[in-house]
C-alpha positions as CSV (number, residue, x, y, z in Angstrom):
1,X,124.8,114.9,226.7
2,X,123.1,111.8,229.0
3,X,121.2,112.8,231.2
4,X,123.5,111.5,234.6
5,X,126.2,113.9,233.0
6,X,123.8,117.1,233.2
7,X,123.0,116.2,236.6
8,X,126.9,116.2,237.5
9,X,126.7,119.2,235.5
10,X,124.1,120.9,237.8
11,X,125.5,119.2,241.2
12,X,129.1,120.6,240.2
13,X,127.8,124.0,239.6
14,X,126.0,124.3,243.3
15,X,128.9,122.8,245.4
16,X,130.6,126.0,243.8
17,X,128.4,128.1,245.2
18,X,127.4,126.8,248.6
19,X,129.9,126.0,251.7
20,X,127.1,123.3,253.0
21,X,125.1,120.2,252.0
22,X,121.7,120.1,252.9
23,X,119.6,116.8,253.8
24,X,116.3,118.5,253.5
25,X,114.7,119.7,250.6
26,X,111.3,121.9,250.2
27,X,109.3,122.8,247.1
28,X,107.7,125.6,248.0
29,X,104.1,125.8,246.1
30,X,101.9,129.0,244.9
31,X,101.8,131.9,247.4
32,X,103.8,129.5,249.5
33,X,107.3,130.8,249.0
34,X,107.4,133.1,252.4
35,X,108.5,130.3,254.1
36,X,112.6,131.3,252.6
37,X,111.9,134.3,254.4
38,X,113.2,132.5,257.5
39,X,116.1,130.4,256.1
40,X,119.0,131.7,258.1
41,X,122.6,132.1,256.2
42,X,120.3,132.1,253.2
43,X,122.4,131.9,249.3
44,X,120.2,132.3,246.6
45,X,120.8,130.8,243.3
46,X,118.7,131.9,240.4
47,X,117.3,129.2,238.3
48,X,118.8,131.2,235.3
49,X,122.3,130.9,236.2
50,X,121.8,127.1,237.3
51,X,123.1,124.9,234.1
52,X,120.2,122.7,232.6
53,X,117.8,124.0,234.9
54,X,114.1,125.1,233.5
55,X,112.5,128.7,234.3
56,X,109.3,128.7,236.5
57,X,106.9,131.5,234.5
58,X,104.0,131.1,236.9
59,X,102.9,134.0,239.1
60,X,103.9,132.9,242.9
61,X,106.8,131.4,241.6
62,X,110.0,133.5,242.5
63,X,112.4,131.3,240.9
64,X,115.2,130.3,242.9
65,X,116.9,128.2,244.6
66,X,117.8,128.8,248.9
67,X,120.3,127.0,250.5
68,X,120.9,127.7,254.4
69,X,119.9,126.8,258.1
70,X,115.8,126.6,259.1
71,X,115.7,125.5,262.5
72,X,119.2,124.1,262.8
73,X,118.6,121.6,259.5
74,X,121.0,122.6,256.1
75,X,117.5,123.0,254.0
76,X,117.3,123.2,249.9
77,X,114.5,125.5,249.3
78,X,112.7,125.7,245.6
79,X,111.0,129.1,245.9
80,X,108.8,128.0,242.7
81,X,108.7,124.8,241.1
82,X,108.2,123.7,237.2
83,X,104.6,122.7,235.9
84,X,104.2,120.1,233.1
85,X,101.7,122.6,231.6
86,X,104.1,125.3,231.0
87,X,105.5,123.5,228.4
88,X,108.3,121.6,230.5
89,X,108.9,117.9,230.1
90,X,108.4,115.7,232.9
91,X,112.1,114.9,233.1
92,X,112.5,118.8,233.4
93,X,109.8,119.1,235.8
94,X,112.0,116.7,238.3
95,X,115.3,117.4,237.3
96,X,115.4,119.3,240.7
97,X,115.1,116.1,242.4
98,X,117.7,114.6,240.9
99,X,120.2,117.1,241.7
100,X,118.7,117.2,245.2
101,X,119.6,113.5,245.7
102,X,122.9,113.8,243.8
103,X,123.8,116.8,246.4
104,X,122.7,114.4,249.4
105,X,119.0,115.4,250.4
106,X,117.6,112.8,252.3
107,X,114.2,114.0,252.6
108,X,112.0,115.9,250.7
109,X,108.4,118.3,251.7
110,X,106.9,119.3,249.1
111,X,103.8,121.6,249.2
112,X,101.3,123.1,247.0
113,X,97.7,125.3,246.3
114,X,94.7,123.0,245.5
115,X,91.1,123.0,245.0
116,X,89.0,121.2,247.7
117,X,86.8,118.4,246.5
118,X,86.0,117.0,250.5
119,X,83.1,118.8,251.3
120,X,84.0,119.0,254.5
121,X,87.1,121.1,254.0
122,X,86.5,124.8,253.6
123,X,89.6,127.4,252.1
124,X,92.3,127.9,254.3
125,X,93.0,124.3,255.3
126,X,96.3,122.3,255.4
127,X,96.1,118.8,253.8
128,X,98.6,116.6,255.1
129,X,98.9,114.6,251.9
130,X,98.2,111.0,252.3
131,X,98.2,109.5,248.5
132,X,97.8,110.7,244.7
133,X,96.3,109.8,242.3
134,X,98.0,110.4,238.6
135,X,95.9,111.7,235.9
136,X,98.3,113.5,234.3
137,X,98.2,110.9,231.4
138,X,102.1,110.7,232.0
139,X,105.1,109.3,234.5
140,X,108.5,110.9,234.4
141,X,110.0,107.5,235.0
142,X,109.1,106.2,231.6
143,X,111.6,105.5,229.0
144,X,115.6,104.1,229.5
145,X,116.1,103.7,233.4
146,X,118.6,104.8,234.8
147,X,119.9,102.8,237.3
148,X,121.8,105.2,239.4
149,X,118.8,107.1,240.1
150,X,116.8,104.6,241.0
151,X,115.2,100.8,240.1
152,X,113.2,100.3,237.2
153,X,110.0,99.6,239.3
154,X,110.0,101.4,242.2
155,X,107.2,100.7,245.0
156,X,104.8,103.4,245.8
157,X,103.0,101.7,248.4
158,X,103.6,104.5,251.0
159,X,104.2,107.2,248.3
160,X,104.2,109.9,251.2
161,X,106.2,108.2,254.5
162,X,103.9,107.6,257.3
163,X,106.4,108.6,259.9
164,X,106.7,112.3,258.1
165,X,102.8,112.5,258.6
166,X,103.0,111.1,261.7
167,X,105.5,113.7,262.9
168,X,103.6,116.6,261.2
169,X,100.5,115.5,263.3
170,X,102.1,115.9,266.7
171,X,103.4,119.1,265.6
172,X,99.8,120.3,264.2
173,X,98.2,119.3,267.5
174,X,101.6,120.7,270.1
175,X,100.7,124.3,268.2
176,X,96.6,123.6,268.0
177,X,97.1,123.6,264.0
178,X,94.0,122.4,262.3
179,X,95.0,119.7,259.8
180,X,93.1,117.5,257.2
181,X,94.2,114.4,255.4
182,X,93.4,113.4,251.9
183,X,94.3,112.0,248.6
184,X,95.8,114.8,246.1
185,X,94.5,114.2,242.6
186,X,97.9,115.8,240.1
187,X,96.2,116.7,236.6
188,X,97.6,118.4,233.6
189,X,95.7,122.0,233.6
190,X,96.6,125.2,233.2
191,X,92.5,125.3,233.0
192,X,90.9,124.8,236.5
193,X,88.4,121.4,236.6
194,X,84.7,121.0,234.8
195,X,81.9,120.0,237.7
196,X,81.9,117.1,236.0
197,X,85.4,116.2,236.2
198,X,85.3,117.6,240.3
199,X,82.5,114.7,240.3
200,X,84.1,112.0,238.9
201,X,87.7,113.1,241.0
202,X,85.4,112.8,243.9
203,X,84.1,109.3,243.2
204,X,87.5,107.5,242.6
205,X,88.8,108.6,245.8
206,X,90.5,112.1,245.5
207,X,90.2,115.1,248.5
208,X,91.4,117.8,246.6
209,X,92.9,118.4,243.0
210,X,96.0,120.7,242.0
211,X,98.3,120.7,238.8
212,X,102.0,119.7,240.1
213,X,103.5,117.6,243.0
214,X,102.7,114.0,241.8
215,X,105.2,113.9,238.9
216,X,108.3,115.1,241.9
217,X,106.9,112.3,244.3
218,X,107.6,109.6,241.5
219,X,110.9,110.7,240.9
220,X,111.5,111.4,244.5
221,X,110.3,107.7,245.5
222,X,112.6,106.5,242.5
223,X,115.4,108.3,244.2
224,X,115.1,106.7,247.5
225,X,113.9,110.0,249.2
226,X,111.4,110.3,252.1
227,X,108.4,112.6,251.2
228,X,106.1,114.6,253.3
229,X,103.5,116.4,250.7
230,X,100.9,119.6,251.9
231,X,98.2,121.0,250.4
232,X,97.1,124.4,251.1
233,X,93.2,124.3,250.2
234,X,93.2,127.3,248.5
235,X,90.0,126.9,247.4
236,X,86.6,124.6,246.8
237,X,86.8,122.9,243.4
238,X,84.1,123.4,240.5
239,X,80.4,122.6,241.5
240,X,81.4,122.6,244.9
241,X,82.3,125.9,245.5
242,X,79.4,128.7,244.2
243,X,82.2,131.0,242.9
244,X,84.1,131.1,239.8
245,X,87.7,130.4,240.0
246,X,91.0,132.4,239.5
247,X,94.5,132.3,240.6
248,X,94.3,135.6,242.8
249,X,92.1,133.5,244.8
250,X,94.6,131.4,245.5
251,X,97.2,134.0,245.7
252,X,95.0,135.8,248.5
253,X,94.2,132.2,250.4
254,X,97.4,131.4,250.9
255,X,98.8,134.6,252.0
256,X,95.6,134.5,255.1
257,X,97.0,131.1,256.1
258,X,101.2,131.8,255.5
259,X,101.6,132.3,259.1
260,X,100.6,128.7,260.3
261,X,101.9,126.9,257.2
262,X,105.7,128.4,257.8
263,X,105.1,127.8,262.0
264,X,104.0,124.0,260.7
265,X,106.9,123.6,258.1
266,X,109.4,124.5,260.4
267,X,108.9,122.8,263.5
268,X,108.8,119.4,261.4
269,X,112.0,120.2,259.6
270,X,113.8,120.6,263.3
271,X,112.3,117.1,264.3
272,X,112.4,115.4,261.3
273,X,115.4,113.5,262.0
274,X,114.2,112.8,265.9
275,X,112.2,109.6,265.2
């Protein structure tokens, strides 16, 4: 079966479930899934029962899908996303966006945990995501294009849309938020980063260093869909930070910081068509 047809597929499945069509989608990141917690009218649709769709395996990652109403927007919600290092493709790993354009999103935020290579940002922060940079050796965009989903050389120029960062500033400093910005560095893992490797991330440019996000931002920018990317800092990255790393560190980071990350999320949604 082609690929467009198992995106019908998938599409034709949801509308059968759902009596609205959201414009907004959000990938909700490690630890980061509290946020559905507020969807109102919420319908939850297991990534098992969804046809083609991948399983997340990763602790943090419920593994569903949320349609409803976050502050008056028809939202898609990923409570847990796919990780090229579990195994997955990279057309797997974005399938999602696909079906979210085929179903009408307009706009995507996606979020995620990652290490802090700045030195100047400590555990806890919110990265407004300003660039990547793609180390993960591969693009999901490479082999037949398909030119319903997008152009064969799309422009990533303003890979994450300056009015989304703009808005999410003014919403940061209305609530007294504190926000950093920075360049997200998307590698392969599942192994956190060598010193040496947080050294030489740090000299070509990057802020902070996670393992998913830049492979949905191609294929979202291929599909013609805005994107607002954040980065919790979970924690500092190798030779930075003085303690070894584990993923109930960034379990217990996010969960200090929820409160502000859902209060930031959802204030942008409810504006994000205002400008």
């Amino acid at each position: 079966m082609n690929f467009s047809r198992k995106v019908q597929q998938t599409k034709e499945y949801l509308l059968s479930k759902i009596d609205r069509l959201p414009t907004i989608g959000l990938i909700l990141g490690s630890g980061l899934g509290a946020l559905a917690e507020d969807i109102e009218n919420p319908i939850y649709i297991p990534y098992d029962k969804i046809p083609h769709f991948p399983i997340s395996t990763v602790k943090g990652h419920a593994g569903q899908i949320i349609i409803g109403n976050l502050n008056g927007k028809c939202v898609l919600v990923m409570q847990g996303r796919f990780h090229y290092y579990e195994g997955h493709s990279l057309e797997s790993v974005t399938y999602p966006i696909r079906v979210m354009k085929a179903l009408g999103v307009q706009k995507l935020v996606v979020t995620n945990s990652a290490g802090g290579i700045n030195a100047a940002f400590k555990p806890g922060d919110l990265m407004i995501i300003r660039d990547h940079i793609n180390l993960m050796s591969k693009n999901p965009l490479i082999g037949p294009n398909e030119e319903e989903f997008g152009e064969r050389f799309p422009d990533m120029s303003e890979a994450y849309s300056n009015n989304l960062i703009k808005l999410t500033k003014e919403v940061a400093k209305k609530n007294k938020i504190n926000v950093v910005e920075g360049v997200y560095a998307g590698v392969i893992g599942p192994n956190y980063e060598t010193p040496a490797e947080v050294n030489f991330l740090n000299i070509i440019g990057a802020s902070a260093v996670g393992m998913s996000t830049v492979p949905e931002v191609i294929a979202a920018k291929h599909s013609g869909l805005e994107v607002l990317g954040i980065s919790c800092i979970s924690n500092m990255a190798a030779g930075i930070s003085e303690n070894s790393l584990n993923h109930d560190e960034v379990m217990e980071t996010t969960e200090k910081i929820k409160s502000q990350f859902i209060q930031l999320v959802k204030e942008t949604v409810a504006r994000i068509n205002r400008f």
